[in-house]
Residue, then its C-alpha position, 0 to 999 in steps of 0.5 A: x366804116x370798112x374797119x368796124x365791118x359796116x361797109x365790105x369793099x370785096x365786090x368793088x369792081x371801081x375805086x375813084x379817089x378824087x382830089x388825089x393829091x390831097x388824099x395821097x399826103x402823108x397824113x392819109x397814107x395809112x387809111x389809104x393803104x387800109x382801103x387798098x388791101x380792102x380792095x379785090x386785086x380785080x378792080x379797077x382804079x381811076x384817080x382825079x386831081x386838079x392838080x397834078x404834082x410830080x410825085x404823084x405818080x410815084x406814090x400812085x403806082x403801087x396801087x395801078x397796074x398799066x395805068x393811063x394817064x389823061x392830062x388836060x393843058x391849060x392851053x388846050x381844053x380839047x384831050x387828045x383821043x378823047x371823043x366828047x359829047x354834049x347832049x342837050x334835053x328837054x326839062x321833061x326828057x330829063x328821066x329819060x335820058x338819064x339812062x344814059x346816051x349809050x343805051x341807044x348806041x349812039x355813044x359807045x363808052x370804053x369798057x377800061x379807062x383806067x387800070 
């Protein structure tokens, strides 16, 4: 979509890759570098894997600037310096909340998670 012009990533302001460990294989790398050039050098990039394989980090850094990593120990479901909350609504205050917890200040989010 992005090389046929039917989808432009000029305006991203947040790129995901999820199941990174998959998506940085070598048999993705050319279509990964693609979406990275399409990318402004603004954005901000976040990546998720359930699994975490050594050279990950060394593959990802030529995407990050100062990235941060978070990893959760399979022994220890809580992570250090990350605050986590659970909201429990009402079927019908579902639509309301929806608009997120933060809107009333009780939950204030981190402006940068990643970079």
């Amino acid at each position: 979509m992005v090389q046929n012009e039917h989808l432009t990533m000029d305006s991203i302001d947040l790129f995901v890759l999820d199941e990174a460990d998959k998506l940085m294989e070598e048999c993705f790398q050319k279509d990964i570098n693609y979406l990275f050039s399409a990318l402004p050098p603004s954005r901000q990039v976040a990546v998720f894997s359930a699994t975490y394989p050594r050279n990950l980090d060394r593959l990802l850094a030529k995407y990050m600037r100062e990235p941060s990593l978070v990893r959760l120990n399979s022994g220890d479901v809580q992570l250090i310096g990350i605050k986590q909350y659970v909201v429990c609504v009402q079927q019908r205050a579902c639509a309301r909340f929806s608009r997120g917890p933060t809107e009333s200040g009780s939950v204030q989010p981190s402006p940068r998670l990643l970079q």
